[in-house]
C-alpha positions in Angstrom: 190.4 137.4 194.8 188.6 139.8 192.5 191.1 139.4 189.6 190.6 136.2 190.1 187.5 136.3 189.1 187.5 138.6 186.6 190.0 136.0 184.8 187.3 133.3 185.4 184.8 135.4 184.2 186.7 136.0 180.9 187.6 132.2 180.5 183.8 131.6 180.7 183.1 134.2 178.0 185.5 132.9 175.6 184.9 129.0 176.5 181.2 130.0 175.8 182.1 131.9 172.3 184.2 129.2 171.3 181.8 126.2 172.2 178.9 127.9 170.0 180.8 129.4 167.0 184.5 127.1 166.5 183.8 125.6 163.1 183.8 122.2 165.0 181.7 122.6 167.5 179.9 124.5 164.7 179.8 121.4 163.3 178.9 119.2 166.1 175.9 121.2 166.5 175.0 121.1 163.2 174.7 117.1 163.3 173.3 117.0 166.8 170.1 119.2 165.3 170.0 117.6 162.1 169.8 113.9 164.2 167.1 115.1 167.1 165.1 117.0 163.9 165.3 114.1 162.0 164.4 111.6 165.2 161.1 114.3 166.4 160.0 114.2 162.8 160.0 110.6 162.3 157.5 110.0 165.0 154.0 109.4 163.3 151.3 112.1 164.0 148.3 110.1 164.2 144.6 111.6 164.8 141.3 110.5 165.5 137.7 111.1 164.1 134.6 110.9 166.2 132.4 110.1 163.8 133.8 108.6 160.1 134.5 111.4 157.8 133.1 111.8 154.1 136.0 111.5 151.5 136.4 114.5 150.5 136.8 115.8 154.3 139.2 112.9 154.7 141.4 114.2 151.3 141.6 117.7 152.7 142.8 116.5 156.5 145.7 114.3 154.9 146.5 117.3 152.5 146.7 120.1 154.8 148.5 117.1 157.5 151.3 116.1 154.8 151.4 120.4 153.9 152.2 120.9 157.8 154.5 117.8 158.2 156.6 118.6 155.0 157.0 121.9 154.8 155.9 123.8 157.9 157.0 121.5 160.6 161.1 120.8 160.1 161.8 123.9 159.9 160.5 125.0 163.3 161.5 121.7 164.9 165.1 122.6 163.6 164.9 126.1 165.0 163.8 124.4 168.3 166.3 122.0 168.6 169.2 123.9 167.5 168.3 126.4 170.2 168.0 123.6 172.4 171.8 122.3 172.0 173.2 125.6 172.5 171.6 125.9 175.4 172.9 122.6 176.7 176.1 123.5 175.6 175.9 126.7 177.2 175.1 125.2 180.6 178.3 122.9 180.2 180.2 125.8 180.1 178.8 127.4 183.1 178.5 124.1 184.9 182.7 124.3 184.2 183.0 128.2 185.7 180.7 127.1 188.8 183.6 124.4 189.5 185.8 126.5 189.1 184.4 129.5 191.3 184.1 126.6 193.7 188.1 125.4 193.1 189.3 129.0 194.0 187.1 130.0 196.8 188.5 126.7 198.6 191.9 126.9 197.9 191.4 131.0 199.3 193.5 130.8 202.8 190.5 131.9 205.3 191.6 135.1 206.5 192.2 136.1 203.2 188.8 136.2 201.7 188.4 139.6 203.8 
């Protein structure tokens, strides 16, 4: 039963390795961030003033608001989401070895799992 296991513990390790650095899942990941980055940054940042601003205050909040939406912003939300899909893919994999724990421990005869 332990060497069991241990095998599935090692065919989670690899299926994990493999799902997060094979060139095409590599690649699938690569696409899945690019499309949910691209999708979060689409969505219009809008903001509100209490009282009407004088132009020059105005100027300065679109400046600095285009600044952080073009250059600050994607990469973080890239960051974000790419750590995102790993983890989803990581949970996959686990989601796999907990079925497959499951698998064994039923097929175990019951006076064997002593």
């Amino acid at each position: 039963m332990q060497r069991k296991f241990q095998d599935l513990l090692h065919k989670y390790k690899l299926d994990l390795f493999h799902a997060q650095h094979d060139k095409k899942s590599v690649d699938e990941i690569s696409s899945e961030v690019l499309h949910f980055t691209e999708e979060a940054l689409a969505q219009k940042l809008s903001f509100h003033f209490h009282r009407l601003p004088d132009a020059s205050r105005a100027e300065i909040v679109n400046m600095i608001n285009n600044y952080v939406r073009e250059a600050i912003l994607p990469p973080v939300v890239e960051r974000i989401t790419k750590r995102q899909v790993l983890l989803e893919k990581r949970v996959l994999v686990m989601e796999s070895l907990l079925t497959q724990i499951l698998d064994t421990l039923g097929n175990e005869p019951a006076g064997a799992a002593r």
